[in-house]
mmJSON file of the N, C-alpha and C atoms, coordinates in Angstrom:
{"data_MODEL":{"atom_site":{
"group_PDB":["ATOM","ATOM","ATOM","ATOM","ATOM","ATOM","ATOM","ATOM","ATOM","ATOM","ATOM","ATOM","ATOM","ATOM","ATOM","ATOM","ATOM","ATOM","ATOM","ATOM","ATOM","ATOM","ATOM","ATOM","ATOM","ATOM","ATOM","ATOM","ATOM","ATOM","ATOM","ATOM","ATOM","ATOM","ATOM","ATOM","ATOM","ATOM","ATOM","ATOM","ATOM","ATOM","ATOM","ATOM","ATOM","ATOM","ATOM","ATOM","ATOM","ATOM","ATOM","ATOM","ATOM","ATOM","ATOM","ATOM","ATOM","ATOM","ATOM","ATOM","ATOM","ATOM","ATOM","ATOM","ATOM","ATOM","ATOM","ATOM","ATOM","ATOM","ATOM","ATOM","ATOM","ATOM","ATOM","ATOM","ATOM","ATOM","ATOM","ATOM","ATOM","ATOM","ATOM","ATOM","ATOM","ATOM","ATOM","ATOM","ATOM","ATOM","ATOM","ATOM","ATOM","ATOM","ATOM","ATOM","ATOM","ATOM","ATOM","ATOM","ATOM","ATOM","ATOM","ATOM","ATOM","ATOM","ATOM","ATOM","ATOM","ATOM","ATOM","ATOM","ATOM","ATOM","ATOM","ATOM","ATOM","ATOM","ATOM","ATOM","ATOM","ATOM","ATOM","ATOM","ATOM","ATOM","ATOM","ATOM","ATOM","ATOM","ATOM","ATOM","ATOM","ATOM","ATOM"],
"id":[1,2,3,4,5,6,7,8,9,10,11,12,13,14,15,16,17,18,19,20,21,22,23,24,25,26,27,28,29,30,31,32,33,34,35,36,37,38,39,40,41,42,43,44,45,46,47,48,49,50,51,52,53,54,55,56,57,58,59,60,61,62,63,64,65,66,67,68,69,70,71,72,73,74,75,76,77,78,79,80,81,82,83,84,85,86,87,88,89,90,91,92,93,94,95,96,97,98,99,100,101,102,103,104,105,106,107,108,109,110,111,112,113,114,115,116,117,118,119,120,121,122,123,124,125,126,127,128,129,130,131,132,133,134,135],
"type_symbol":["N","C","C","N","C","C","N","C","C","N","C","C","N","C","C","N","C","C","N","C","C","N","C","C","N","C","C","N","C","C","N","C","C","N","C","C","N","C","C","N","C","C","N","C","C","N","C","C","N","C","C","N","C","C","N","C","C","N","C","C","N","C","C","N","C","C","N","C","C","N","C","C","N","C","C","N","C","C","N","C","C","N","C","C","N","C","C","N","C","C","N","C","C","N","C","C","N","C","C","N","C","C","N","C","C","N","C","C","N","C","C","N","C","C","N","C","C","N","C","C","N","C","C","N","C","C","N","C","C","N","C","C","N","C","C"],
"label_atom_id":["N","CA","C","N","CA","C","N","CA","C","N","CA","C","N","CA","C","N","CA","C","N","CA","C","N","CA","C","N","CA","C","N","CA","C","N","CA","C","N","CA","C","N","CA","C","N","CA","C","N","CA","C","N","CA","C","N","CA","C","N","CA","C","N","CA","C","N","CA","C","N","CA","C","N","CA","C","N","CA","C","N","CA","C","N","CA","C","N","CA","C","N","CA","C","N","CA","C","N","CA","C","N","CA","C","N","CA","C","N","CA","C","N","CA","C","N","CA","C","N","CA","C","N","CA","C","N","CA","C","N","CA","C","N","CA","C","N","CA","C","N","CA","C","N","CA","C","N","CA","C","N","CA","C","N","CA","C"],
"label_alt_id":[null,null,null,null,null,null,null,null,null,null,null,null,null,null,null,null,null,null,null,null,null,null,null,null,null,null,null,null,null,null,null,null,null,null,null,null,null,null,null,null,null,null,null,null,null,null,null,null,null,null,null,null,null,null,null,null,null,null,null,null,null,null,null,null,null,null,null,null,null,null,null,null,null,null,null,null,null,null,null,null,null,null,null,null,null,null,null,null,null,null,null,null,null,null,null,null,null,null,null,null,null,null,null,null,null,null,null,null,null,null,null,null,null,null,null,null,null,null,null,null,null,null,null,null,null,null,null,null,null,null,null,null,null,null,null],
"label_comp_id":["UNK","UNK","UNK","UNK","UNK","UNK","UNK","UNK","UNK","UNK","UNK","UNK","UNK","UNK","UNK","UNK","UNK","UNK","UNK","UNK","UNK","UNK","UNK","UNK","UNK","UNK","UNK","UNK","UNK","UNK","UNK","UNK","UNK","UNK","UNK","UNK","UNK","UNK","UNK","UNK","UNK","UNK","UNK","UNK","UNK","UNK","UNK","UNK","UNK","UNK","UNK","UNK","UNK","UNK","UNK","UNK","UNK","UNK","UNK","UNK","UNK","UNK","UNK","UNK","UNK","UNK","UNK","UNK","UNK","UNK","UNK","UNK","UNK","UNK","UNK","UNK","UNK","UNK","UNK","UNK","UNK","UNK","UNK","UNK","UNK","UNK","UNK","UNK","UNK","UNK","UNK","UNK","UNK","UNK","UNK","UNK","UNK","UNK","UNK","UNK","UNK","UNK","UNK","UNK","UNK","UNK","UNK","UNK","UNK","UNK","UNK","UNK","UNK","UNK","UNK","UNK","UNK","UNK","UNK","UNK","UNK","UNK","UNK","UNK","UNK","UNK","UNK","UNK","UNK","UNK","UNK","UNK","UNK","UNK","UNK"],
"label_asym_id":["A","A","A","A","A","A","A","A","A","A","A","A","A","A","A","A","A","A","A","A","A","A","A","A","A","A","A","A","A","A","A","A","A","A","A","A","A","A","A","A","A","A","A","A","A","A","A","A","A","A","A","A","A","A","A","A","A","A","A","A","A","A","A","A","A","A","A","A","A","A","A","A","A","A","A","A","A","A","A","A","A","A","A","A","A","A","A","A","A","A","A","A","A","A","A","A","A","A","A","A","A","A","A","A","A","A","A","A","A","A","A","A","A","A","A","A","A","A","A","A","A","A","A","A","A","A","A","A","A","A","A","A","A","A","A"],
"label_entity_id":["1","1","1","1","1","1","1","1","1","1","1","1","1","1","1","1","1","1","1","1","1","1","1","1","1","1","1","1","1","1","1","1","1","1","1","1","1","1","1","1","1","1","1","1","1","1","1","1","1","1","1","1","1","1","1","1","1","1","1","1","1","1","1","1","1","1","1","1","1","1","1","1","1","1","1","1","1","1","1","1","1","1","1","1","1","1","1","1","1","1","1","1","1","1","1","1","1","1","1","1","1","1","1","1","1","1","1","1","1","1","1","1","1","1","1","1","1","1","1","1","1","1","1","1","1","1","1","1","1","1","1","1","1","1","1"],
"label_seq_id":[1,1,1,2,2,2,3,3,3,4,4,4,5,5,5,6,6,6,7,7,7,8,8,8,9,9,9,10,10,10,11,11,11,12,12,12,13,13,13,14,14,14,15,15,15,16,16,16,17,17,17,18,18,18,19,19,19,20,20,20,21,21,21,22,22,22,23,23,23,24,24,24,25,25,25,26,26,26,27,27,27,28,28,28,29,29,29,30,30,30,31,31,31,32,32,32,33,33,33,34,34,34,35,35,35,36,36,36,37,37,37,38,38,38,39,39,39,40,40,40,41,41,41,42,42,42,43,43,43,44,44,44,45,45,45],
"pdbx_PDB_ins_code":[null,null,null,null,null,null,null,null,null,null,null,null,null,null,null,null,null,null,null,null,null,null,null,null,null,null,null,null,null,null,null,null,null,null,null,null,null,null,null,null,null,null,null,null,null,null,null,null,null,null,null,null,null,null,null,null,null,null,null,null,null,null,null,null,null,null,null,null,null,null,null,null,null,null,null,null,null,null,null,null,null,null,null,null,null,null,null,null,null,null,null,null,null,null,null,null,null,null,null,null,null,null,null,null,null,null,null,null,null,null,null,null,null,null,null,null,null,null,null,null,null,null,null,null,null,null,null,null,null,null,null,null,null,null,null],
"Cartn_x":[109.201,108.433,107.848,106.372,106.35,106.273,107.183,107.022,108.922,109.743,111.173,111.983,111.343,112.351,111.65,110.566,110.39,111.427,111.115,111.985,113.598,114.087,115.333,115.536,114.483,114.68,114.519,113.877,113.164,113.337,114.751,114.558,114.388,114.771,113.788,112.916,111.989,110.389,109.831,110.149,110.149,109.967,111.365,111.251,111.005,110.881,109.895,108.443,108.009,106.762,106.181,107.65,107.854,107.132,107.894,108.33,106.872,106.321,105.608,103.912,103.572,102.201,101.967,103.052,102.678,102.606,103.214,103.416,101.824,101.7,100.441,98.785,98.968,98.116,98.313,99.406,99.254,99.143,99.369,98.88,97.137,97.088,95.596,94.635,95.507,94.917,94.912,96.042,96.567,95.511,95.292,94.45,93.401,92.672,91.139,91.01,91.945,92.029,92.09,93.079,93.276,91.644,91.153,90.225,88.805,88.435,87.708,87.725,89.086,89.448,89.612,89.68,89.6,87.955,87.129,85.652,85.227,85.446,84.679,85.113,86.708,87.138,86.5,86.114,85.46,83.986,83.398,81.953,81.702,82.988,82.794,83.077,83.379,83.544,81.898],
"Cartn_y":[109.382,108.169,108.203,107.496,107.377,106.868,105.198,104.307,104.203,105.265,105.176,104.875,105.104,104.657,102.894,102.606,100.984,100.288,100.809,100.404,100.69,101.364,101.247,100.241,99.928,99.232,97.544,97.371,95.927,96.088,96.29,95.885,94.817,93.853,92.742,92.5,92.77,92.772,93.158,94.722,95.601,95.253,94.992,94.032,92.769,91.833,90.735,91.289,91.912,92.568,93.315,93.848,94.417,93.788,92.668,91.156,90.338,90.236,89.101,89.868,91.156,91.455,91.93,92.243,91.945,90.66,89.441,88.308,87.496,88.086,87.529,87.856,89.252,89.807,88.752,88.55,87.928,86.822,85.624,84.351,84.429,85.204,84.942,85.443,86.519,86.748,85.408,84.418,83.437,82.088,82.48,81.056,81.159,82.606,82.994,82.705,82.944,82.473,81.505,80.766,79.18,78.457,78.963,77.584,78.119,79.611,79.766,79.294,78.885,78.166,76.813,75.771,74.354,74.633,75.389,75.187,75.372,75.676,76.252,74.995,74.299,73.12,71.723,72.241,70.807,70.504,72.002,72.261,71.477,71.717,71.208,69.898,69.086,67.309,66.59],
"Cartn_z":[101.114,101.403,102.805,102.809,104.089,105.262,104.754,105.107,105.479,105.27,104.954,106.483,107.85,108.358,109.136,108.808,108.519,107.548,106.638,105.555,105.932,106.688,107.158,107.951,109.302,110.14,109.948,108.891,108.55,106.743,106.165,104.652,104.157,104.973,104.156,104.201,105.235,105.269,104.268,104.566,103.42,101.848,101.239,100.087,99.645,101.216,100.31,99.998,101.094,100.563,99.217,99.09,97.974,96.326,96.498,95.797,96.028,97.289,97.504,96.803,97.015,96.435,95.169,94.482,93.229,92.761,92.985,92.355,93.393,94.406,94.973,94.008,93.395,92.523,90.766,90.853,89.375,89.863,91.054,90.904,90.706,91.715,91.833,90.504,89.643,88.888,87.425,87.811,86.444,86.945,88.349,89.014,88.674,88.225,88.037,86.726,86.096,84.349,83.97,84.507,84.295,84.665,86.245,86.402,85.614,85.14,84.335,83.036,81.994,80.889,81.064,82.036,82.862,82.898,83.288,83.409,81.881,80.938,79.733,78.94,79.217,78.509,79.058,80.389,80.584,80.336,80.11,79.829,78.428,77.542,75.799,76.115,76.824,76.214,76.531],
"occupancy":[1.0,1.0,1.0,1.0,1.0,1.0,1.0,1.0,1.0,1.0,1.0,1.0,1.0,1.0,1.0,1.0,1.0,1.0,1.0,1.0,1.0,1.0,1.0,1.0,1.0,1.0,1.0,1.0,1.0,1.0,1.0,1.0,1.0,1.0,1.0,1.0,1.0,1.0,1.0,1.0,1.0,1.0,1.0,1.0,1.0,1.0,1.0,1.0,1.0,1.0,1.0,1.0,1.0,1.0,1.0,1.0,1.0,1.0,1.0,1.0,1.0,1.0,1.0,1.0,1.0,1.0,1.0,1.0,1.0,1.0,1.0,1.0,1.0,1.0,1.0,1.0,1.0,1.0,1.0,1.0,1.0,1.0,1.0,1.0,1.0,1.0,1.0,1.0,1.0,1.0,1.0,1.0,1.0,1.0,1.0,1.0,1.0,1.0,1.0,1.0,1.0,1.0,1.0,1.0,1.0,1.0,1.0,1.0,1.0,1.0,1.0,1.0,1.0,1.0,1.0,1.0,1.0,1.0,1.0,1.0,1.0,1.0,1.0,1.0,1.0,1.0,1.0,1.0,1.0,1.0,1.0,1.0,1.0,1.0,1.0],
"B_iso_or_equiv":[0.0,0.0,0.0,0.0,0.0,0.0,0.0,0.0,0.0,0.0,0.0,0.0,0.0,0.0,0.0,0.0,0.0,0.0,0.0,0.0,0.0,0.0,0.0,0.0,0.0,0.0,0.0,0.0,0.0,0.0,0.0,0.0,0.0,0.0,0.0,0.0,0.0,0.0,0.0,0.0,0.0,0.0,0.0,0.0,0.0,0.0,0.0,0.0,0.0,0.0,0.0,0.0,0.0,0.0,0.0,0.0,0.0,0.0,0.0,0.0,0.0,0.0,0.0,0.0,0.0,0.0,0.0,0.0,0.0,0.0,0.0,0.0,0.0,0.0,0.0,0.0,0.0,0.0,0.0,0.0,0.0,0.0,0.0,0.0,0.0,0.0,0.0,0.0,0.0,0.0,0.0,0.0,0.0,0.0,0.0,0.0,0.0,0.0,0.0,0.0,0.0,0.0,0.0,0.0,0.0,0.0,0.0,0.0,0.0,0.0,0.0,0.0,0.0,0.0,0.0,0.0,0.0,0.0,0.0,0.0,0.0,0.0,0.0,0.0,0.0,0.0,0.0,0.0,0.0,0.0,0.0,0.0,0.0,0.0,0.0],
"pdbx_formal_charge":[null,null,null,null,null,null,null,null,null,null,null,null,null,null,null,null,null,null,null,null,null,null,null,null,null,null,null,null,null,null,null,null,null,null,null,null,null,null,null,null,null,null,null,null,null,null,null,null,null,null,null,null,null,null,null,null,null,null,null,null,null,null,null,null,null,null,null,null,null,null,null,null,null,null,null,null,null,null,null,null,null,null,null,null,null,null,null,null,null,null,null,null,null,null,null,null,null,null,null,null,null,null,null,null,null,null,null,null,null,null,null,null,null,null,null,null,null,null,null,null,null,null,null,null,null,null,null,null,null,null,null,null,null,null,null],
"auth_seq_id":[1,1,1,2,2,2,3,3,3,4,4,4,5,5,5,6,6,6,7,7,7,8,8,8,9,9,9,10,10,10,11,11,11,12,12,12,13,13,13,14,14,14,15,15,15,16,16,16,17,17,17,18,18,18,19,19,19,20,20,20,21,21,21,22,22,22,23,23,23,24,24,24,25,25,25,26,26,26,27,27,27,28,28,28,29,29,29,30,30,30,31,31,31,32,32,32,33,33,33,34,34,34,35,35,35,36,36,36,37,37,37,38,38,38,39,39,39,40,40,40,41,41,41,42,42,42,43,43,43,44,44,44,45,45,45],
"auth_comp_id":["UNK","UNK","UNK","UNK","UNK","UNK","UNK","UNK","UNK","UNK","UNK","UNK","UNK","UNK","UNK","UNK","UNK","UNK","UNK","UNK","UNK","UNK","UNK","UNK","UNK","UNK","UNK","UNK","UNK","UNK","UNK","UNK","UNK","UNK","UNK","UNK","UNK","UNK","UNK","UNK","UNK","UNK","UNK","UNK","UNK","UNK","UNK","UNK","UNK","UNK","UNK","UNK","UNK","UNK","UNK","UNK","UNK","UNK","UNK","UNK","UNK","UNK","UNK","UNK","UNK","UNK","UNK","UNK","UNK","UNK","UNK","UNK","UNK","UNK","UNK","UNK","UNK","UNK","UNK","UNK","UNK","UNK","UNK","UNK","UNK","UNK","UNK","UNK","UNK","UNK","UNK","UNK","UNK","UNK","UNK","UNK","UNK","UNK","UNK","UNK","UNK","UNK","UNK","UNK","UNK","UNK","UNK","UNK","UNK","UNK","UNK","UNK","UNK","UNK","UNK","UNK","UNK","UNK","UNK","UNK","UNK","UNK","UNK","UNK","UNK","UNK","UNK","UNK","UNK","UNK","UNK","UNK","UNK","UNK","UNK"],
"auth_asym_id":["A","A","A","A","A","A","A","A","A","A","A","A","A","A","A","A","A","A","A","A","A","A","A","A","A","A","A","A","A","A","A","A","A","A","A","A","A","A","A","A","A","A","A","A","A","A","A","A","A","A","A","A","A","A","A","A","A","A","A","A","A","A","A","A","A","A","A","A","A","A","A","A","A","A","A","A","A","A","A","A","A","A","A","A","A","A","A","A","A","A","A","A","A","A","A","A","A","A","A","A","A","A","A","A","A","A","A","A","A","A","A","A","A","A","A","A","A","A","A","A","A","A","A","A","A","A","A","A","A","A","A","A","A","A","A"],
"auth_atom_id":["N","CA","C","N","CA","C","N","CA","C","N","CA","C","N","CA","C","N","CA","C","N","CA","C","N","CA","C","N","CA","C","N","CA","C","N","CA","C","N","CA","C","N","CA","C","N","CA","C","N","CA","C","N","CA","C","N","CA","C","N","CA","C","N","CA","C","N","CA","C","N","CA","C","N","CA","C","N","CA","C","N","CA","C","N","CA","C","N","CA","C","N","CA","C","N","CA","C","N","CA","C","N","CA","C","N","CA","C","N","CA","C","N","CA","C","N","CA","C","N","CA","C","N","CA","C","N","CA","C","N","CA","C","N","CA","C","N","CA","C","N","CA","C","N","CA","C","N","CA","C","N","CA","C","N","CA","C"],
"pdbx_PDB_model_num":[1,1,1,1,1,1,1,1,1,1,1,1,1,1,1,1,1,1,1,1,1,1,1,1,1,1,1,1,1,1,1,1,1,1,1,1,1,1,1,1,1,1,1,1,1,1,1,1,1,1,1,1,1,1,1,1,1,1,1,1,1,1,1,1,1,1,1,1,1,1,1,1,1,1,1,1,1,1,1,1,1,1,1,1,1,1,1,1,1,1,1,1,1,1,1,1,1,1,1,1,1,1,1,1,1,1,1,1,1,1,1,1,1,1,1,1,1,1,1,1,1,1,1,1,1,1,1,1,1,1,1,1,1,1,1]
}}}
């Protein structure tokens, strides 16, 4: 690895980061879906 002695010195940084950009990639990806399906449902009334 080549990030391994960060990751020694700061593991939790490390693994919230870990933790925090994938789940940052799927909000934003569930927020782009949602308010595009909220725009198409509010387009039909």
């Amino acid at each position: 690895m080549i990030f391994s002695s960060t990751v020694r010195e700061h593991p939790l940084v490390s693994g919230m980061l870990f933790l925090l950009i994938p789940l940052a990639i799927a909000v934003s990806i569930w927020i782009r879906a949602s308010a595009k399906a909220y725009q198409s449902h509010q387009s039909h009334q």
